[in-house]
C-alpha positions as CSV (number, residue, x, y, z in Angstrom):
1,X,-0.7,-8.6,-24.6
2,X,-1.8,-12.2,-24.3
3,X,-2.4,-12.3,-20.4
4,X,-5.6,-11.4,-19.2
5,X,-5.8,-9.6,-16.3
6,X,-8.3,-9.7,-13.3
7,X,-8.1,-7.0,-10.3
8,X,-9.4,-7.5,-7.1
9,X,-9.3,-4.2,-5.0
10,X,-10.1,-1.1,-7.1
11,X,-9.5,1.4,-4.6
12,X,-7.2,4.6,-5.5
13,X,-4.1,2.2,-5.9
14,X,-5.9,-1.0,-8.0
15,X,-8.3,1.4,-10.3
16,X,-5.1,3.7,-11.3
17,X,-3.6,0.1,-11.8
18,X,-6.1,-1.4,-13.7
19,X,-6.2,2.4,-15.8
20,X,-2.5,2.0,-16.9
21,X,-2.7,-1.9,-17.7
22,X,-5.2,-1.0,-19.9
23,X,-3.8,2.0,-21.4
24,X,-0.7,0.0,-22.2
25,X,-2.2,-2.7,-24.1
26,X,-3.5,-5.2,-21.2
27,X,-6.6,-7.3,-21.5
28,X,-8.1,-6.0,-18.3
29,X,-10.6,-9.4,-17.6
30,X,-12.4,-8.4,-14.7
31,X,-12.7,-5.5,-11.6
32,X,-13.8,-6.7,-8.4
33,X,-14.3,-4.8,-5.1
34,X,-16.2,-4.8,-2.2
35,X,-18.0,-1.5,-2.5
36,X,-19.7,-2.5,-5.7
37,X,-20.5,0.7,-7.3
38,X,-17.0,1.2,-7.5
39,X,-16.1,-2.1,-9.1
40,X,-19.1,-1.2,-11.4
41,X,-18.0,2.7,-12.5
42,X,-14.5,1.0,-13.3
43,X,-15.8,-1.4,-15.3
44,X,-18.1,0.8,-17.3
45,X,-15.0,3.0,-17.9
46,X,-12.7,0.2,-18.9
47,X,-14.9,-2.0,-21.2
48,X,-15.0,-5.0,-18.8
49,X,-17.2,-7.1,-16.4
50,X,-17.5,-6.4,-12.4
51,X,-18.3,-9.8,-11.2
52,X,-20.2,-10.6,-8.0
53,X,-18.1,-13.4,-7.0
54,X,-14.1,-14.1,-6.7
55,X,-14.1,-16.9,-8.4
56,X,-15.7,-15.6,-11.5
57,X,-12.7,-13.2,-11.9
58,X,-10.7,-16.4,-11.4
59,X,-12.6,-18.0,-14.5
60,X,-12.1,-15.0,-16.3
61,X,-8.8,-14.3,-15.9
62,X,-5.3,-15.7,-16.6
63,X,-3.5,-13.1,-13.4
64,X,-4.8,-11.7,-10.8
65,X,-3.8,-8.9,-9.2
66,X,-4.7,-7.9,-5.7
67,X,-4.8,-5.1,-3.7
68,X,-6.2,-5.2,0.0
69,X,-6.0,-3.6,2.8
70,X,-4.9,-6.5,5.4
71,X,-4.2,-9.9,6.3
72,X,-8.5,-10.7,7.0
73,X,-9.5,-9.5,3.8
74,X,-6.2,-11.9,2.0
75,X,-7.7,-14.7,3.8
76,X,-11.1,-14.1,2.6
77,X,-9.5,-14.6,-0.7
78,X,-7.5,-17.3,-0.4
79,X,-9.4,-18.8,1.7
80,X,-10.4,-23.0,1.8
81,X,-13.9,-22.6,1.5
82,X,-16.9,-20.6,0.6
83,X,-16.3,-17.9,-2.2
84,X,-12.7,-17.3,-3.4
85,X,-10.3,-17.0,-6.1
86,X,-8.6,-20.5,-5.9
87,X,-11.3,-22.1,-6.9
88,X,-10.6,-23.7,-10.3
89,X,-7.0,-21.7,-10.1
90,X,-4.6,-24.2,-11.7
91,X,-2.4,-22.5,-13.6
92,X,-3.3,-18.8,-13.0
93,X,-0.7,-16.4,-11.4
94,X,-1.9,-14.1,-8.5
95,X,0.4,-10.6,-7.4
96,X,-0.3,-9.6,-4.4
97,X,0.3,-5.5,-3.8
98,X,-0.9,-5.4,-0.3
99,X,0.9,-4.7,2.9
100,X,0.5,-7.6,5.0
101,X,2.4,-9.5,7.2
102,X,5.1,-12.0,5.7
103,X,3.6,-15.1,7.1
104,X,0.4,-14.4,5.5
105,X,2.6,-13.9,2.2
106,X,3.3,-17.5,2.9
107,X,0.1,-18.8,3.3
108,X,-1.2,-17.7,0.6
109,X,1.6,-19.1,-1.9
110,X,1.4,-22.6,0.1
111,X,-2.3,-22.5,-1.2
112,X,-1.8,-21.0,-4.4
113,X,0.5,-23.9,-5.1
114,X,-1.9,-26.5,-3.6
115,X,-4.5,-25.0,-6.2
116,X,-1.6,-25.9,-9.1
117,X,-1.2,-22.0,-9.0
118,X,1.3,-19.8,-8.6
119,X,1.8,-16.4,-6.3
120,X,3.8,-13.8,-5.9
121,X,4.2,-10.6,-3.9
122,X,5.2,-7.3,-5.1
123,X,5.1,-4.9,-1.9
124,X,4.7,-1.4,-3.6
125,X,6.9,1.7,-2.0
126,X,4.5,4.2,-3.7
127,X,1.3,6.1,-4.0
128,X,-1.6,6.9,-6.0
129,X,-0.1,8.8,-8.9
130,X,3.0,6.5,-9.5
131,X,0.3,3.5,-9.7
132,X,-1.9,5.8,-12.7
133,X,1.8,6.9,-14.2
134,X,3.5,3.3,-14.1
135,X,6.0,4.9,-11.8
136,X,5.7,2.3,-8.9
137,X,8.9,1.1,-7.2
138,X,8.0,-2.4,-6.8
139,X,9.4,-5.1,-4.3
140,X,8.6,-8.9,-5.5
141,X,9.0,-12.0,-3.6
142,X,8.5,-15.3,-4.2
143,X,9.6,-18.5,-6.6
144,X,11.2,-16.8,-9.4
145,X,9.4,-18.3,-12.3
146,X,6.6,-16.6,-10.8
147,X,8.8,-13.6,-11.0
148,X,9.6,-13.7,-14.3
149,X,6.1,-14.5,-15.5
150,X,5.0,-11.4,-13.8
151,X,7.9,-8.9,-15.3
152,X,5.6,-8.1,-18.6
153,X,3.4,-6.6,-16.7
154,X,5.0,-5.5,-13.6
155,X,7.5,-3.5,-15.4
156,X,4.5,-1.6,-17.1
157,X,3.5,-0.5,-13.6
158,X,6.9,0.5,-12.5
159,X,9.8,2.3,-13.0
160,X,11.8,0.1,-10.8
161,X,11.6,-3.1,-9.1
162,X,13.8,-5.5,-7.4
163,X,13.5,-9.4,-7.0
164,X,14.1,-10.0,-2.7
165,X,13.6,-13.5,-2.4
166,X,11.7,-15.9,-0.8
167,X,7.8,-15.6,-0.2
168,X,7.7,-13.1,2.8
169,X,11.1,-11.5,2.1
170,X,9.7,-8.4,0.5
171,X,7.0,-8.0,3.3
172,X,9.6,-7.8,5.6
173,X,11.6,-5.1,3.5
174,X,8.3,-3.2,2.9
175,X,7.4,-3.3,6.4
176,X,10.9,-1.4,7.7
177,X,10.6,1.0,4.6
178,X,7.1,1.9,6.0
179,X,8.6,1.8,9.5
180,X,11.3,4.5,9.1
181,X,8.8,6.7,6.3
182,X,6.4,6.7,9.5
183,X,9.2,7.6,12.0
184,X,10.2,10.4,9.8
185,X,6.9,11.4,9.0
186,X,6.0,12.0,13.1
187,X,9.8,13.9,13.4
188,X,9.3,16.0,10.7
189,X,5.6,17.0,12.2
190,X,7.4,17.6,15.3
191,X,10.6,19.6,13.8
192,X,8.0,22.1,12.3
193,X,5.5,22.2,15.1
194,X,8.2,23.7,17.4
195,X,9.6,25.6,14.1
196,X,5.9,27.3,14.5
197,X,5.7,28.2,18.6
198,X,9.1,29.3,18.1
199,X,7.7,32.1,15.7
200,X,10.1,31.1,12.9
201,X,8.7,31.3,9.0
202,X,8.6,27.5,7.8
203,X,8.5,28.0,4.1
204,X,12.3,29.0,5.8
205,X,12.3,26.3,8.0
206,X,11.9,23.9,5.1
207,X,14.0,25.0,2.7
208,X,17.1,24.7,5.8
209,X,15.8,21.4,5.9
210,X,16.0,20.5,2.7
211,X,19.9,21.6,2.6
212,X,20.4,19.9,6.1
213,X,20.8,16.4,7.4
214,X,17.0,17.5,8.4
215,X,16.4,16.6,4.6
216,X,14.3,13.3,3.6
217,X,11.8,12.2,0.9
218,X,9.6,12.8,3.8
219,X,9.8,16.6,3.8
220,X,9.6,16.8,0.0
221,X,5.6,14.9,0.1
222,X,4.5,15.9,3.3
223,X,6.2,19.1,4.4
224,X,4.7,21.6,2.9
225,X,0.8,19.7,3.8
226,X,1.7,20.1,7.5
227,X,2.5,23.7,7.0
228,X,-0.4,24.5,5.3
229,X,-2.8,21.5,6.7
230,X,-3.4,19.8,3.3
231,X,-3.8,16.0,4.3
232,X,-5.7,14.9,1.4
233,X,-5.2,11.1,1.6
234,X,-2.4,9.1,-0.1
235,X,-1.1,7.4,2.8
236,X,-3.3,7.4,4.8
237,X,-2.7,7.2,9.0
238,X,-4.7,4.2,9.8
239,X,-2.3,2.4,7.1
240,X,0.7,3.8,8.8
241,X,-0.7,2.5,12.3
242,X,-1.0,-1.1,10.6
243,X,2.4,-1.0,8.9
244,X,4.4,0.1,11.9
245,X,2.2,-2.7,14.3
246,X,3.5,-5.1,11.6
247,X,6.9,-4.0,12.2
248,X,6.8,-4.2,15.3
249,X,5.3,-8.0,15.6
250,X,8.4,-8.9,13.4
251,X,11.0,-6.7,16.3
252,X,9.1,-8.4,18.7
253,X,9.7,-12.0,17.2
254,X,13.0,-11.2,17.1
255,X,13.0,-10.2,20.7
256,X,14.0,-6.6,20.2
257,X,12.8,-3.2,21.1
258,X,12.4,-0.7,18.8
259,X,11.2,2.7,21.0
260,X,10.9,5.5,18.0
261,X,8.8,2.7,16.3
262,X,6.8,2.0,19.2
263,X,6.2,5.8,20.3
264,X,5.2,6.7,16.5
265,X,2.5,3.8,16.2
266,X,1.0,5.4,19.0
267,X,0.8,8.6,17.5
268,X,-1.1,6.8,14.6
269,X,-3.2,5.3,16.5
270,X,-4.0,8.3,18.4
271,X,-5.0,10.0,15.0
272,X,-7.4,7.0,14.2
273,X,-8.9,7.1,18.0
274,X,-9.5,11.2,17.4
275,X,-11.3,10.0,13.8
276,X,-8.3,11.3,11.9
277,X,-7.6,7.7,10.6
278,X,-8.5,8.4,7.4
279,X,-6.4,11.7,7.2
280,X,-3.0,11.3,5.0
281,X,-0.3,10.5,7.3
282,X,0.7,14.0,7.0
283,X,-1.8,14.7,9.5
284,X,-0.1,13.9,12.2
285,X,0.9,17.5,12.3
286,X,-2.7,18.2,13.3
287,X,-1.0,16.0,16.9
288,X,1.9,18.1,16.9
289,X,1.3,21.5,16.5
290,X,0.0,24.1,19.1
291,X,-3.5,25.1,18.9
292,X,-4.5,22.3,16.1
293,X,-5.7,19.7,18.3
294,X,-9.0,21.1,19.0
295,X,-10.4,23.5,16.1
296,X,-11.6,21.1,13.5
297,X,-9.8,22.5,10.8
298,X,-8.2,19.8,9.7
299,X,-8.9,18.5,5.3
């Protein structure tokens, strides 16, 4: 593959990235992160440099993928001064994975382009092991020759992905995809919390679900982890606090209100105020049902 690639973000999503790019045939150029013993072991394992600076994995590669966790830490990269990946950028291509908010998508292509660069989102509507399979469902926005640069690689990474539009379209799709997962999520925590005061068995429970209109994708990740409090992290809650607050901004821009959206953030948030942020969003369970809220038993 004649691209070289550079990742910034090598958390659980970008280091399972960067693993299948390479496994696949990709150059991988550079790894960069913020906790540098991670950006390090990844590069050890994958045969390639950890730089201390963005724009060294700018000079070093041709694409850049990132994968952050909000809009502060995008403008720290694309920022106009001080350390960042535009520098010397003209003609590199940068996909952004994050979920942020679609003005911020917008920023960052008005400087990408200012910087004779191109960007382009692709929102991701998956987890961990889809991004180490190449199983993502990807969401892409943004001029469509930076689309269709992008495909080669993108379509090693996915199994399906769909071209939205504009910069900022697909951070609005991604943002009401995460909206209603979250709102599902805190029902279905709810459903089996009373299922349990109630006395009934919810292996049961579930499986009525599942033949119900109870039945979602929701209750196929996440409902047997509530049952048996498993919330090892692959969503995790403080993310789905973000991504329903960004949801919200855009209801509220619209003037609208939007109350299960509203009343779930809060339960979000009220998992990261009790330290659970960093719980899977299964763990809102741990809110829900009786007797959980207090005995530290939580994963």
């Amino acid at each position: 593959m004649s691209e070289k690639i550079g990742i910034v973000g090598v958390g659980r999503m970008g280091g399972n990235m960067a693993r299948r790019l390479k496994e696949t045939g990709f150059t991988i150029s550079a790894v960069y992160d913020l906790n540098r013993q991670t950006a390090q072991t990844l590069a050890q394992e994958l045969g390639c440099p950890a730089p201390e600076t963005l724009a060294e994995v700018t000079k070093f590669s041709d694409v850049i993928i990132t994968v952050v966790s909000d809009d502060a830490a995008m403008k720290k990269l694309f920022g106009n001064s001080g350390d960042r990946l535009l520098k010397r950028a003209k003609g590199r291509l940068f996909i952004n994975c994050a979920t942020i908010s679609p003005k911020m998508h917008v920023k960052v292509e008005e400087a990408a382009k200012a910087a004779d660069a191109q960007s382009l989102e692709a929102s991701m509507a998956s987890s961990i092991t889809q991004a180490r399979e190449g199983s993502l469902y990807l969401m892409c926005a943004g001029e469509e020759s930076a689309y269709e640069r992008a495909k080669p690689i993108l379509e090693k990474l996915s199994s399906s992905m769909r071209y939205v539009g504009k910069a900022g379209e697909a951070a609005k799709v991604k943002a009401l995809v995460n909206m209603v997962m979250n709102i599902n999520t805190a029902g279905l925590a709810e459903g089996l919390g009373l299922g349990q005061a109630l006395g009934l068995d919810l292996t049961m429970l579930r499986e009525v679900f599942s033949q119900t209109g109870a039945n979602s994708r929701v209750l196929q990740t996440d409902g047997e982890d509530m049952q048996n409090r498993e919330h090892s992290c692959f969503f995790s809650a403080a993310h789905a606090a973000k991504d329903s607050g960004i949801a919200l901004s855009l209801a509220k821009e619209q003037g609208m209100n939007l109350p299960l959206a509203a009343t779930t953030k809060k339960q979000f948030d009220k998992m990261v105020e009790k330290g659970l942020g960093e719980l899977d969003k299964s763990g809102i369970a741990e809110l829900t049902f009786k007797g959980r809220q207090s005995d530290g038993q939580a994963s």
